[in-house]
N, C-alpha and C positions, 0 to 999 in steps of 0.2 A: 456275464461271460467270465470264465477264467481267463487273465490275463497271464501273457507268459513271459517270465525273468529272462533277463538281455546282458550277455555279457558282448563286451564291444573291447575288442582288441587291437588298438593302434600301434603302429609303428612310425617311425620318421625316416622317408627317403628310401626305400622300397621299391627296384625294379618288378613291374608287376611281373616280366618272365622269369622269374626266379621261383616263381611254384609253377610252371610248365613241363610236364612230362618230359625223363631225361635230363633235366636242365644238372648241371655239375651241384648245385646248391643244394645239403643235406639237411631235408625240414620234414621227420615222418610224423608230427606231431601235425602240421599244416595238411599234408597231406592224406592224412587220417579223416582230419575234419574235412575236406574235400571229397573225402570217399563218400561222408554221411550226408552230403548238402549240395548247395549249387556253386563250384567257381566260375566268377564271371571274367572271362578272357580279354575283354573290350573296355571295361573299367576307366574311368580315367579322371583326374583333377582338374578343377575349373581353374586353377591357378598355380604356377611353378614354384613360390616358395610355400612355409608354412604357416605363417597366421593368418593371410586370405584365405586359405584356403581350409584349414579349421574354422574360422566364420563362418566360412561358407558351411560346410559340414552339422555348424552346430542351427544355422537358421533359414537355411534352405536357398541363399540368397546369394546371388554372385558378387563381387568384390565393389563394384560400381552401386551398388543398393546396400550393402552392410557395412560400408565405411573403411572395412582394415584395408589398402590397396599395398599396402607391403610389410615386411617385419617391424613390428611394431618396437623394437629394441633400435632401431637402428633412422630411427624419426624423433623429434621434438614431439612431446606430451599434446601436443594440440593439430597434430597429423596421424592419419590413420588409426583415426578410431571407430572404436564400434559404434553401431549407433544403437541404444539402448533401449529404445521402444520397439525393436522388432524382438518376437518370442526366440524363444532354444526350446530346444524338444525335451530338452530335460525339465523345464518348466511343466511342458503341461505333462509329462509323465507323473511327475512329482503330484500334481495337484489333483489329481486320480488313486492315489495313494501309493503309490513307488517310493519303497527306499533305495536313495540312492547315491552313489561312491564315485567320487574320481580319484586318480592314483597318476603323477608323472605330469609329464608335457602339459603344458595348459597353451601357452601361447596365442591366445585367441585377443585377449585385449591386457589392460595392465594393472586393472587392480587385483586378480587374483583373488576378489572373492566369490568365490563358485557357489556360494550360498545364495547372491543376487540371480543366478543362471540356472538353477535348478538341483543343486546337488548338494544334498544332507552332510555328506561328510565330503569335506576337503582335504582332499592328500598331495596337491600339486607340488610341484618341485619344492617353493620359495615358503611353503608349508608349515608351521610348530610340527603338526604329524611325521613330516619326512625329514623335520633336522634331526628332530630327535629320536628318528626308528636309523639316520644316519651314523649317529655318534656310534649307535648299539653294533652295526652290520658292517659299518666301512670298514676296511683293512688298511692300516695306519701307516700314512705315506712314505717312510723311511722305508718300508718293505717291498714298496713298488716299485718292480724295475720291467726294462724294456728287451725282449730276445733279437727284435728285427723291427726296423723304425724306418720311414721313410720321409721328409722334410722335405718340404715347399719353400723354394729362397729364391724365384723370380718374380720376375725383373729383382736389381737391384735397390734397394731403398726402401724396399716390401718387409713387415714383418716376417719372419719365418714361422709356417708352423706344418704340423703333422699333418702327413696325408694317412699314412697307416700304420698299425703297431700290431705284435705280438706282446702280449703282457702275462706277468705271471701272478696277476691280481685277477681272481675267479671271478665268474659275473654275479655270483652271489651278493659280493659285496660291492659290486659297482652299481651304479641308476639303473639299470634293468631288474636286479638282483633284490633292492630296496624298494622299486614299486613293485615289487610282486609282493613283498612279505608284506605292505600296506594292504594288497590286495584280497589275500591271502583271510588278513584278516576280519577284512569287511566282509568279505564270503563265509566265514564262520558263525558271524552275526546276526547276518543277513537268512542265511540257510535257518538259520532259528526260528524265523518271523515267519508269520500267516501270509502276509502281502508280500505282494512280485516286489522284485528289483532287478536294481539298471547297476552294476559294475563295469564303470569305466577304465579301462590300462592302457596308457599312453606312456611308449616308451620313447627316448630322445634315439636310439639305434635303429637302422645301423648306418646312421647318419654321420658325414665325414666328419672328424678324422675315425676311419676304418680301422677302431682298437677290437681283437678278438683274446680270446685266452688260449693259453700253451694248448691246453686239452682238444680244445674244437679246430687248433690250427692245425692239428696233429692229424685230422683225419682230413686231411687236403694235401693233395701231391700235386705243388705250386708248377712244377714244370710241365703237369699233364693238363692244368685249366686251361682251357679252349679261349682265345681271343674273340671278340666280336668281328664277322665280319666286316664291320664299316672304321675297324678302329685304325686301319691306315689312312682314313677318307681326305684329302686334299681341303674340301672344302668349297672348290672351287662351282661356281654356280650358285653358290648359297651367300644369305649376306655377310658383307666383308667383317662385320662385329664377331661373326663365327670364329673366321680365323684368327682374328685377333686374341680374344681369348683364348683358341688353341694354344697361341705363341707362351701361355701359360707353363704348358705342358709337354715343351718341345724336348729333347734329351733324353725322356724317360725310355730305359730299355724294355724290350720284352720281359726280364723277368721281373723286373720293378711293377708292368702294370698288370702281370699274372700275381706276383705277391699282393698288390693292391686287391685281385680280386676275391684270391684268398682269404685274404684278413673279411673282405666286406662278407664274402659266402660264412665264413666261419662266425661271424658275428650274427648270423640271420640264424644260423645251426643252434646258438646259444639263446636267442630270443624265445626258440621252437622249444627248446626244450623249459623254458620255465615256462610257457605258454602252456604248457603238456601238465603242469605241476597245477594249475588254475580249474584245465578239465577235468581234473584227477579229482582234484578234491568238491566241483559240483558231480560229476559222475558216485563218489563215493557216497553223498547224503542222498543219492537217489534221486536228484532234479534236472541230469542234464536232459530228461525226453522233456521238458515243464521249460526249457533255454534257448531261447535263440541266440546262437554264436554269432558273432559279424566280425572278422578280420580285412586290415586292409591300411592304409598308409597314405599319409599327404601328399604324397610326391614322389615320385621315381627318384633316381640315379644315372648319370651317365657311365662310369666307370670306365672311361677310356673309348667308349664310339666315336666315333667323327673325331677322336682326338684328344674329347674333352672329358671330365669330371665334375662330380658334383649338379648343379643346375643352374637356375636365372638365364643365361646366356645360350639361347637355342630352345626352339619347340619341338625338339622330338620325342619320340616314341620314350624312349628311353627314363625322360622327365614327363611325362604325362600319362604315360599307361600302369596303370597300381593295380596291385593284387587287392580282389575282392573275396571273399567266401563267408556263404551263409550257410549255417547250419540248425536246427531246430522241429518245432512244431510248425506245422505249415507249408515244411521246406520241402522240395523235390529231394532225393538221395541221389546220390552217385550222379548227380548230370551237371554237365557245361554248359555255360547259358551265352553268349555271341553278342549276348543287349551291349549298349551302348549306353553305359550310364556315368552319373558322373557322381561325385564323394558330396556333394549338394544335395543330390537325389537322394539319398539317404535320410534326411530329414523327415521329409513328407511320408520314406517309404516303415525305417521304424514308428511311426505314428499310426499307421495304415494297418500295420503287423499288432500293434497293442491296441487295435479296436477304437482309436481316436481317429478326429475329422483332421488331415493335414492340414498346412496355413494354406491360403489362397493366395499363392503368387505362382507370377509367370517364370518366375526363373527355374523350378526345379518340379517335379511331378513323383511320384512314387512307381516304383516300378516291382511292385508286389507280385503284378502277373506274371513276369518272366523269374521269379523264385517259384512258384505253384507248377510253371509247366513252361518251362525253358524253351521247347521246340516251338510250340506254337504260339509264344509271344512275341521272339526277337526280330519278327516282321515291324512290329510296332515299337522296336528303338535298337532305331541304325541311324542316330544323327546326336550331335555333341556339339557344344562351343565352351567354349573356356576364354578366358582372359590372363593380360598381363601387362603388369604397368610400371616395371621396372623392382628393384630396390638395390639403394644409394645410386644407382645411376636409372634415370628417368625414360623408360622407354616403354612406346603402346606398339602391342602386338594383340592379336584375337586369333584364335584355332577353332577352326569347324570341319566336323570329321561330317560326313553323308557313304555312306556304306564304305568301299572300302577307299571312298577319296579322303583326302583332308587336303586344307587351305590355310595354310597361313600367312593372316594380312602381318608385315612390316611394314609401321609407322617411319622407323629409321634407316629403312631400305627399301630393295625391291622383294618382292612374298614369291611363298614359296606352295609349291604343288604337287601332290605323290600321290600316287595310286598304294595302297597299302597291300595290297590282293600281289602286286608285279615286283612292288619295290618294299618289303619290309622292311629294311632299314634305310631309306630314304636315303637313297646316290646320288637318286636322276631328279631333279628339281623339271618338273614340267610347265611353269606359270611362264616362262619365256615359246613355250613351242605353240604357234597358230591352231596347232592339229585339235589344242586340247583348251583353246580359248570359249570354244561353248561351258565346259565344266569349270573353269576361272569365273566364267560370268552365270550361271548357278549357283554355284558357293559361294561367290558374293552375295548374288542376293538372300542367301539363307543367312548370313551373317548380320546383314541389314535388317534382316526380320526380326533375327533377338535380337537387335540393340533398339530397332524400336517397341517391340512386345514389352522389353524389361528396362525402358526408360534410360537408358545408356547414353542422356543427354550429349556429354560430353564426342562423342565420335559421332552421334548424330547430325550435329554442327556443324560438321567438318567441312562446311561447301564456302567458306573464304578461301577465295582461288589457289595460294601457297599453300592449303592444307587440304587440297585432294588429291589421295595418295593412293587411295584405295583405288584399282584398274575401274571398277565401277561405282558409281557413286547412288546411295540410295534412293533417289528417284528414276521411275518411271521401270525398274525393275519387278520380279516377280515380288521381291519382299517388301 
């Protein structure tokens, strides 16, 4: 069989409604590709920061089974690590004959050499390839200055740092700018050769601190960006950790957090348009029908809902639902797909797409069929669980979506319950109302199922009397 070349386009921290029809955020380049493939609306991350949750991505495994259970920068060398006997998909592409490229963000474990994990060429941040295509491309710091800044200086005692900027440094020559021309150039290489390949681009944007450039902030009219409905949300009903962290972000005015949004839309504007630069040049060698595209991102953004920013602290929509799109040989055109998948599931599913047997584990399944025919698959994946287990402060929480419910167990609180269909941005906390204690005690038990299907030791134990938290405990339930 011909096998078909994969370009795979990451982002870091990525509201999945941000390529939703209408949406204020200008991406014709996303939504080009959208037009030719499947976007999946229900998308979502097995885990809220980003190195779980790239592990998970790269081995199909959720965070309790691969080892990373938080950023791995911000742990001792002998916590959260990967554990090295489970494969990467880029393994067995590679050993099929794929050449194949990473470019940008790696963050998955700490040695950084991409060459133990499947990938020919190495262009990760920490790199020889990107210091030195850096020296060439960066724009020399004396020249960079700031039009409009905004600064994070609570509580007192806290470092201070940038929440968003205007800068008059192009993205050419910032980290999005320099993994593309990495990129760029493995796509020249690569186009050469007889065998498929896998180009990988992982960029760190539009991850806080929300820096965009004069040009892309220019086409935003900060006083006309629409606020999120829930970004006055109290908080109240939800757990008290919530507001606490709110108290982060207490002071910030209306147009502080519409320029916040600005900056973050206008930096997705600029992503899009080098994105455009990558189709451009497989479209011109004549191989984009011979590519499947796959964009999409480790993790959402709050940008001001409920209050808050950024992620870790809160399971909502906001941090868990990411833009997905497939485009290629195989793919449906122009259709929305509703599946319920998660950034895990993509493991088994690019393996499934290049003719390979995915790994055999329970954590993650391929969901190839609802790319082929959207309508008549998304019966068969309307259910999701995710994990989270803190980072620098220690906390177990599990999210399980079942059509339009989700549940959220808190370890360090009382959980949380929404109907997604009545309440999309999640007001009305339902786990305290009697009416709706059948669907509490369902989505328990579904919870209970994957922690037992996928060996999730640790929360399976949980029946020493002081650690049962969960409203139902895993026996004698359906799961």
């Amino acid at each position: 069989m011909k096998r078909p070349n994969f370009l795979f386009f990451m982002v870091d921290q990525m509201q999945g409604r941000t390529l939703e029809p209408g949406h204020p955020c200008i991406t014709p380049n996303l939504d080009a590709l959208a037009a030719r493939g499947v976007r999946i609306t229900n998308a979502y991350t097995p885990n809220a920061v980003c190195s779980p949750a790239r592990a998970s991505l790269m081995t199909g495994l959720l965070p309790h089974n691969h080892g990373v259970l938080e950023v791995t920068h911000v742990v001792d060398d002998d916590q959260s690590c990967l554990r090295t006997d489970r494969p990467h998909w880029a393994q067995r592409l590679r050993s099929v004959g794929y050449f194949t490229g990473y470019f940008g963000k790696w963050h998955v474990e700490r040695t950084s050499d991409l060459s133990a994990f499947g990938w020919s060429v190495n262009g990760e941040l920490s790199s020889p390839l990107m210091k030195e295509r850096a020296k060439r491309d960066k724009m020399p710091d004396a020249k960079v200055r700031f039009s409009l800044e905004k600064w994070n200086e609570r509580p007192p005692g806290y470092k201070r740092n940038r929440l968003y900027g205007v800068t008059n440094e192009p993205p050419e020559s910032r980290g999005m700018g320099i993994t593309t021309s990495l990129a760029l150039d493995f796509l020249d290489e690569a186009l050469e050769k007889s065998e498929p390949w896998c180009c990988f681009v992982s960029f760190k944007e539009p991850h806080d601190p929300f820096i965009a450039g004069e040009e892309a902030f220019s086409l935003y009219d900060v006083d006309s960006i629409p606020l999120p409905p829930n970004v006055f949300d109290d908080l109240q009903g939800r757990p008290g950790l919530y507001r606490k962290s709110a108290a982060v972000w207490e002071g910030m005015t209306e147009r502080e957090k519409r320029e916040a949004a600005a900056c973050y839309y206008a930096s997705i504007t600029e992503i899009d348009g080098l994105f455009g630069r990558l189709i451009a040049r497989i479209e011109e060698a004549g191989a984009l029908e011979d590519t499947i595209v796959i964009v999409t991102s480790d993790h959402g953004e709050l940008l001001g809902a409920h209050g808050l920013y950024c992620k870790n602290i809160s399971a909502f929509e906001e941090v868990y639902n990411i833009p997905m799109v497939f485009a290629g040989p195989g793919i449906a055109k122009g259709e929305v797909a509703q599946a319920r998948v998660g950034l895990h599931d993509l493991c088994p599913t690019i393996l499934e797409c290049a003719g390979l047997e995915p790994f055999d584990v329970p954590d993650s399944r391929s969901f190839r069929p609802a790319l082929q025919s959207p309508s008549e698959a998304a019966s068969d994946y309307t259910q999701g669980f995710a994990e989270y287990h803190g980072g620098r402060y220690r906390l177990t929480q599990r999210v399980v979506w079942d059509g339009p419910w989700k549940y959220v167990h808190n370890g360090f609180d009382f959980d949380e319950l929404y109907n997604l269909d009545d309440d999309p941005y999640e007001m009305n906390n339902l786990a305290g109302d009697p009416n709706h204690d059948p669907d509490l005690r369902r989505l328990s038990a579904l919870m209970w199922k994957k922690v037992r299907e996928t060996g999730d030791h640790s929360l399976l134990n949980t029946t020493y009397p002081p650690l049962r938290l969960a409203p139902y405990g895993p026996e004698g339930t359906d799961g």
